[in-house]
C-alpha positions as a Markdown table, in Angstrom:
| # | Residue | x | y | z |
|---|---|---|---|---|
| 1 | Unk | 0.0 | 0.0 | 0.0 |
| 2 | Unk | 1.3 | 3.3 | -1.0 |
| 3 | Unk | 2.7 | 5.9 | 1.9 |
| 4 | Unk | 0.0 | 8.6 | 0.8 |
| 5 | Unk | -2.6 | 5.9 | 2.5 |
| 6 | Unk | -0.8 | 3.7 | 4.4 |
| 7 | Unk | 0.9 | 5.9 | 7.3 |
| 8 | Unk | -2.3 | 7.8 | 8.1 |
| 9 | Unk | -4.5 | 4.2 | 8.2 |
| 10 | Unk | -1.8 | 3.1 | 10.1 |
| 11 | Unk | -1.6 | 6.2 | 12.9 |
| 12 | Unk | -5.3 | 6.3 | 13.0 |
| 13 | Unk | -5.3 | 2.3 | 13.7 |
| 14 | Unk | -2.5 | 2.7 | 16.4 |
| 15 | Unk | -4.7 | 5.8 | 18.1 |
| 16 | Unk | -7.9 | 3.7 | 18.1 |
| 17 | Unk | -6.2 | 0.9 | 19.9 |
| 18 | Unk | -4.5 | 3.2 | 22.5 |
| 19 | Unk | -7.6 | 4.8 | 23.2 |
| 20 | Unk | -9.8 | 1.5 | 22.7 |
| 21 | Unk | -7.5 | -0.2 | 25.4 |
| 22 | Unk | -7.8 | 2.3 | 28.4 |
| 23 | Unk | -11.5 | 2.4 | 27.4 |
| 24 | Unk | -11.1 | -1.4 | 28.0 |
| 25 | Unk | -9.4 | -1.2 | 31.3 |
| 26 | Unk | -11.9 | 1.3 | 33.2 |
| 27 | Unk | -13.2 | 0.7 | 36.7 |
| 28 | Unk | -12.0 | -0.4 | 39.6 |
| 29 | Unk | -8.2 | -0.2 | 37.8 |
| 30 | Unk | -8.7 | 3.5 | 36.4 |
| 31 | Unk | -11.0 | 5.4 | 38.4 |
| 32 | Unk | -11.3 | 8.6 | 35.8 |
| 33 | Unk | -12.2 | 6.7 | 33.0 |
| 34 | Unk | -15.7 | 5.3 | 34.2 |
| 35 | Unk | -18.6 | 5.3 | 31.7 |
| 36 | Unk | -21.3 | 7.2 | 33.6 |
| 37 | Unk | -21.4 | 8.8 | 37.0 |
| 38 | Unk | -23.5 | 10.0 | 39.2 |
| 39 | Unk | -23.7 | 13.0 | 42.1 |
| 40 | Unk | -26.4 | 13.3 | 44.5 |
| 41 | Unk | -26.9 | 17.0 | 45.1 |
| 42 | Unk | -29.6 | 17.1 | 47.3 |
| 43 | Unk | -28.3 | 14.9 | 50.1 |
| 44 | Unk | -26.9 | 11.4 | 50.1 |
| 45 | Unk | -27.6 | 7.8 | 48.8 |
| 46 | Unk | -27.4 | 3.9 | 50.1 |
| 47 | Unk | -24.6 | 2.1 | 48.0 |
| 48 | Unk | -25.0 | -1.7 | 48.3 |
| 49 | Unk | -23.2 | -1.9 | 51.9 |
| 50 | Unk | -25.7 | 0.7 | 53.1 |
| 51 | Unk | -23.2 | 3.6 | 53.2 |
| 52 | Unk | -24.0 | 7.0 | 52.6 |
| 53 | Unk | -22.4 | 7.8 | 49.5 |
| 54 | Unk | -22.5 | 11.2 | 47.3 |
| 55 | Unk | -21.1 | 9.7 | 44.2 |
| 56 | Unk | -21.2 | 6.9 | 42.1 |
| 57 | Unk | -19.3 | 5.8 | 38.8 |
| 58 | Unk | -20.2 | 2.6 | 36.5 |
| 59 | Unk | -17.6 | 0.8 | 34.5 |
| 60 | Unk | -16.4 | -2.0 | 32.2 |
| 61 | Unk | -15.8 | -4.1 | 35.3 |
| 62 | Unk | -17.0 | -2.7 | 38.4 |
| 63 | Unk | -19.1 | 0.5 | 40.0 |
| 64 | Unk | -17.4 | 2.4 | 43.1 |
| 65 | Unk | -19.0 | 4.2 | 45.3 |
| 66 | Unk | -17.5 | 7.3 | 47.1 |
| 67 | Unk | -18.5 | 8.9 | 50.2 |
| 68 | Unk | -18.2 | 12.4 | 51.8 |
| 69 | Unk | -14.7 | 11.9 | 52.4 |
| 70 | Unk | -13.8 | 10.6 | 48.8 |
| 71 | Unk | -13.0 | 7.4 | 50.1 |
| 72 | Unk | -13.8 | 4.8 | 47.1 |
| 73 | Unk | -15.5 | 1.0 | 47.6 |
| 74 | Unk | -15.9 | -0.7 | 44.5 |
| 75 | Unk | -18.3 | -3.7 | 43.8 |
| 76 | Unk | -16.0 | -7.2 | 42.9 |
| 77 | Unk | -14.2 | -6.8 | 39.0 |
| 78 | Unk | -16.1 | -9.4 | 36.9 |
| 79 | Unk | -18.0 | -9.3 | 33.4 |
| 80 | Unk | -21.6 | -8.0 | 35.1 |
| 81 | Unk | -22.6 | -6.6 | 38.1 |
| 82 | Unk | -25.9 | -5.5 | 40.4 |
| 83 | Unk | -25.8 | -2.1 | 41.7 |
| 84 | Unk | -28.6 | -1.0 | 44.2 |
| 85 | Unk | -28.9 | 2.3 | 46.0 |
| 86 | Unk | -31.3 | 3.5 | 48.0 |
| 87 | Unk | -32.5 | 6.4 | 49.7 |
| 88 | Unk | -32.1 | 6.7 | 53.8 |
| 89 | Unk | -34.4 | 4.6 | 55.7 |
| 90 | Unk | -34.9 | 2.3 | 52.4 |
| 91 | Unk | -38.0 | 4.6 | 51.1 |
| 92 | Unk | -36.9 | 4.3 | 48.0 |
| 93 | Unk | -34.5 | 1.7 | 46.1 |
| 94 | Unk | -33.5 | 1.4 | 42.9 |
| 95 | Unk | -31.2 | -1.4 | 40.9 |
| 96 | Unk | -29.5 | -1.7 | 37.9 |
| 97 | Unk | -29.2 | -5.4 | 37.0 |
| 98 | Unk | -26.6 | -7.4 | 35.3 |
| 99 | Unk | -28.1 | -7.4 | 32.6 |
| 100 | Unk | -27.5 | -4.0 | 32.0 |
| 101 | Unk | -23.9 | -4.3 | 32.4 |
| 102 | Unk | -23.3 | -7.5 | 31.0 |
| 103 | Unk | -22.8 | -6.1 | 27.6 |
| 104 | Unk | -19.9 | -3.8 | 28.6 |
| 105 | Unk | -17.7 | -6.5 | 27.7 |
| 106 | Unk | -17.8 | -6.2 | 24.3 |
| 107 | Unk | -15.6 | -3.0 | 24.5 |
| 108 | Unk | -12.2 | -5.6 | 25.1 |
| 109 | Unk | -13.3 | -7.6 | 22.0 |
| 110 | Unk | -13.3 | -4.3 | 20.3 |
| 111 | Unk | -10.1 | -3.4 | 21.4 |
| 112 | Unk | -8.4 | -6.9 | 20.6 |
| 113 | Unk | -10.2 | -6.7 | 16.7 |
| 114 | Unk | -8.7 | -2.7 | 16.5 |
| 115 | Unk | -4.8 | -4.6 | 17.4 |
| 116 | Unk | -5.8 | -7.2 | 14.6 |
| 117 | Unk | -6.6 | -4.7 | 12.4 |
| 118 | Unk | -3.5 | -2.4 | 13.2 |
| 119 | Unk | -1.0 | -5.5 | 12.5 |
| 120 | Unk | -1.9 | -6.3 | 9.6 |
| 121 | Unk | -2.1 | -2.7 | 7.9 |
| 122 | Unk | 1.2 | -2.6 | 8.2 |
| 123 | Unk | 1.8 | -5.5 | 5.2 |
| 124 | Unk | 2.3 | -4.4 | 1.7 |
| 125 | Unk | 0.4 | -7.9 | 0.3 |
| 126 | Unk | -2.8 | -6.4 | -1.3 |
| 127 | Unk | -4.5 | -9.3 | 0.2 |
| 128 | Unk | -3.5 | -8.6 | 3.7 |
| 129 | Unk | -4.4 | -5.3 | 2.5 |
| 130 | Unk | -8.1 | -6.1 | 1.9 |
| 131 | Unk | -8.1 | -8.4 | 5.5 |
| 132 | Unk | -6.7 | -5.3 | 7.4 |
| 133 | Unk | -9.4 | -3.4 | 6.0 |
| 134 | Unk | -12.1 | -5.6 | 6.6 |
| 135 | Unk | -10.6 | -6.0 | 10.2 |
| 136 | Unk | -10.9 | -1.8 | 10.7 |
| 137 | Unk | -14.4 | -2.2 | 9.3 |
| 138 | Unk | -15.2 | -5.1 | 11.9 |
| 139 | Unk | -13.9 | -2.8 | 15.0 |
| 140 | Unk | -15.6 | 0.1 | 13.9 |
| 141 | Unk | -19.1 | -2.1 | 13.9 |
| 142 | Unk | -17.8 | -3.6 | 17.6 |
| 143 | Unk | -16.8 | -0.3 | 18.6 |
| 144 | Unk | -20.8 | 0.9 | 17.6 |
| 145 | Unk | -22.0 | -1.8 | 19.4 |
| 146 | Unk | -20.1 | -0.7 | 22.6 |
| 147 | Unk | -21.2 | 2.6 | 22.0 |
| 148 | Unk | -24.5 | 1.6 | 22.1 |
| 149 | Unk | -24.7 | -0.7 | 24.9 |
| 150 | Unk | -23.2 | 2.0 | 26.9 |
| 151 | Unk | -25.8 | 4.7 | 25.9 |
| 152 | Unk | -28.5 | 2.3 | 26.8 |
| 153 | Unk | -26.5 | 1.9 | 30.1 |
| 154 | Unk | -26.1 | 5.7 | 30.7 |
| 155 | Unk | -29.7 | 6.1 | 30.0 |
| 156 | Unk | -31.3 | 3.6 | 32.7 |
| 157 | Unk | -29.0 | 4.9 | 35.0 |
| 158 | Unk | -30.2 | 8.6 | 35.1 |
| 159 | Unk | -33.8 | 7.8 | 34.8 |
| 160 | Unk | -33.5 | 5.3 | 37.4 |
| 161 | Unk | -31.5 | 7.7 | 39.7 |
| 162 | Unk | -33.8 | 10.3 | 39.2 |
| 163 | Unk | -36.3 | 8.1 | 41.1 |
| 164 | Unk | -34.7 | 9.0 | 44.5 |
| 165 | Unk | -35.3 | 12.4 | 44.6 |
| 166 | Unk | -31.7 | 13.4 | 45.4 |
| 167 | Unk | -31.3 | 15.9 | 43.0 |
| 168 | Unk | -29.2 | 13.1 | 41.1 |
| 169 | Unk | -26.3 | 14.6 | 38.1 |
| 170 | Unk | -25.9 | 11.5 | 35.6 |
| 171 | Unk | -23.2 | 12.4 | 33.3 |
| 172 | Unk | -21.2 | 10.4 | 30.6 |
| 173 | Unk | -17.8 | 10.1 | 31.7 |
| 174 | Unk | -14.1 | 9.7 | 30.1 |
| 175 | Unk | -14.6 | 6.0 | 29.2 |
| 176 | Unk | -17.8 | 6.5 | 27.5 |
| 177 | Unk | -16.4 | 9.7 | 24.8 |
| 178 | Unk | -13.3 | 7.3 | 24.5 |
| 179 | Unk | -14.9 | 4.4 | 23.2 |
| 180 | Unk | -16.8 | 7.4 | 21.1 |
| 181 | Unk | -13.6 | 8.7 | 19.3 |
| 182 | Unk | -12.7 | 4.9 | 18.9 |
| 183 | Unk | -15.3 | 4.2 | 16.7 |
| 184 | Unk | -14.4 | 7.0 | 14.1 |
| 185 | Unk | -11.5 | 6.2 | 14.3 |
| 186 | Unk | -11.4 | 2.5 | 13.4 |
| 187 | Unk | -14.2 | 3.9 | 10.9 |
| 188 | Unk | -11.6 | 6.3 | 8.9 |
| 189 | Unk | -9.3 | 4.2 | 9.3 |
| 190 | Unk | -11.0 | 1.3 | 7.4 |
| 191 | Unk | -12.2 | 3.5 | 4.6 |
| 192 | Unk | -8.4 | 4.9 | 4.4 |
| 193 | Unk | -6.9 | 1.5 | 4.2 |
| 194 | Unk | -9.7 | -0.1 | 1.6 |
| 195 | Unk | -8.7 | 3.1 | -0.9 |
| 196 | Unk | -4.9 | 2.5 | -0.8 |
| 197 | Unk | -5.5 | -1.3 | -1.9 |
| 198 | Unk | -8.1 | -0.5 | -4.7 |
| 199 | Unk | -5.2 | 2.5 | -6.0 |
| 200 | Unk | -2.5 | 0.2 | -5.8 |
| 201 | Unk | -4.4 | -3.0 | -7.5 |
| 202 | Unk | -5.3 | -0.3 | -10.1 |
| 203 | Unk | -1.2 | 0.7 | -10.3 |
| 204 | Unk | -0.2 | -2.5 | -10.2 |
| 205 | Unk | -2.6 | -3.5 | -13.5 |
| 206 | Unk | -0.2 | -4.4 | -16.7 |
| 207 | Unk | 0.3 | -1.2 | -19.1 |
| 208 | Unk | -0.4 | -1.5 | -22.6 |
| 209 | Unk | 2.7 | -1.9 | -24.4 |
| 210 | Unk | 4.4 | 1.4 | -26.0 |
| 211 | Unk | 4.2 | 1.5 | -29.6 |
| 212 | Unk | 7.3 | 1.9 | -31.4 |
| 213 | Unk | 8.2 | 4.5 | -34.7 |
| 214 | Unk | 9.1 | 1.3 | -36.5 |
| 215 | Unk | 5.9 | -0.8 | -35.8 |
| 216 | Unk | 4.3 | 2.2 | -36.7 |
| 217 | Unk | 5.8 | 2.1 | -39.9 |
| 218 | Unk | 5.1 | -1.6 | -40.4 |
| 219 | Unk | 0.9 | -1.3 | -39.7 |
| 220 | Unk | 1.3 | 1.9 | -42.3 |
| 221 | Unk | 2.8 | -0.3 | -44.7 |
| 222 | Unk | 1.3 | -3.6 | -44.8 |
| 223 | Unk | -2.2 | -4.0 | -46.6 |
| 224 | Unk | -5.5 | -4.6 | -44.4 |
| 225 | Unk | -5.2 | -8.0 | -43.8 |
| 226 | Unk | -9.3 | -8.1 | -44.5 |
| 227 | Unk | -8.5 | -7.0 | -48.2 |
| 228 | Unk | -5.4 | -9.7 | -48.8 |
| 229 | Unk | -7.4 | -12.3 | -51.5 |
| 230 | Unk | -7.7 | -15.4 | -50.0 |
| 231 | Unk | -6.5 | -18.9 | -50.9 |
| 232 | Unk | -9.6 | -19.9 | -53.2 |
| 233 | Unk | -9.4 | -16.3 | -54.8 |
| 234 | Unk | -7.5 | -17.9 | -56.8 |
| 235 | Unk | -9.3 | -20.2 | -58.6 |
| 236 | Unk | -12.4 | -17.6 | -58.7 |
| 237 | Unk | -13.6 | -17.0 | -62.6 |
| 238 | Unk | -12.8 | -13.0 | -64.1 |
């Protein structure tokens, strides 16, 4: 693949997967890059340990909760997760169930399909070519699906927070605009790789060979072969 299309598929590829990875990583290991959180303004809430807590932040892996003395307690790191809070003296109580969070783990698969991708723009074959840009094209639709899973996460969340009458902020967080700029980034980068390979299968077609003065002369000279009499011309009656 040419250099006009390969080093910008391949920057765009390498950004994707940097960004895709700490989207991947999130909560508990990397507290800022949750995918929603919540403040309670209006007083505080009941995590799942019956704490007060003001805030609360959902990720990949886990949700932490964090008190009035920014002290964090996360739920156990695993592929879904249950988080209930509820309101002091349990008059109101809302959960989000697993099968809300479940889906979350798609953003990994993403990132391991972006790496994929990213290895094998970086071939010249136009067939490993066509694979890496197929693989871009396959993250991008992962990355969507990620995207979306977390919107619909984001969205239960704050109306089901807004239930307890605390005055409850939900608020996308880092993790959520990262897997965000991930997606158009595996998207571009797809649609940059797949237009390098179809320029250099069209440079690498076979030229028509030049014509040379002397085989110019030669078609100039000899008769139309269509007007040459044939073999029984010869035996035709005047």
């Amino acid at each position: 693949m040419s250099r006009l299309f390969c080093i910008p598929g391949v920057v765009l590829l390498f950004c994707a997967l940097v960004l895709s990875f700490l989207a991947s990583i999130s909560l508990p290991y990397l507290p800022a890059l949750d995918v929603a959180r919540v403040r309670y303004v209006n007083g505080t809430a009941l995590d799942n340990s019956s704490v007060p807590i003001t805030e609360y932040r959902f990720g990949i892996w886990s949700a932490c909760s964090y008190n009035v003395n920014e002290d964090r307690t996360c739920l156990k790191a695993g592929v879904a997760y249950d988080v209930t809070v509820s309101t002091s003296g349990d008059s109101k109580e809302v959960t989000i169930g697993a099968s809300w969070t479940r889906g979350l783990a798609t953003q990994p698969v993403a990132t391991a399909v972006t790496l994929i991708a990213l290895c094998l723009s970086l071939s010249q074959h136009l067939l490993v070519v066509l694979l890496a840009s197929l693989a871009s094209f396959l993250a991008a639709l992962l990355h969507l699906i990620s995207f979306a899973i977390q919107i619909a996460l984001f969205a239960r969340v704050r109306n089901e927070m807004n239930k307890l009458d605390l005055g409850a902020s939900t608020r996308p967080s880092a993790g959520f605009w990262l897997v965000f700029v991930s997606l158009i980034l595996t998207l571009l980068a797809g649609c940059i790789v797949c237009f390098g390979r179809r320029r250099d299968r069209r440079n690498s077609a076979p030229a028509p060979a030049p014509v040379t003065p002397a085989m110019a002369e030669k078609a100039a000279n000899d008769p139309d072969p269509a007007s040459k009499p044939g073999f029984f011309s010869r035996f035709r009656k005047n």
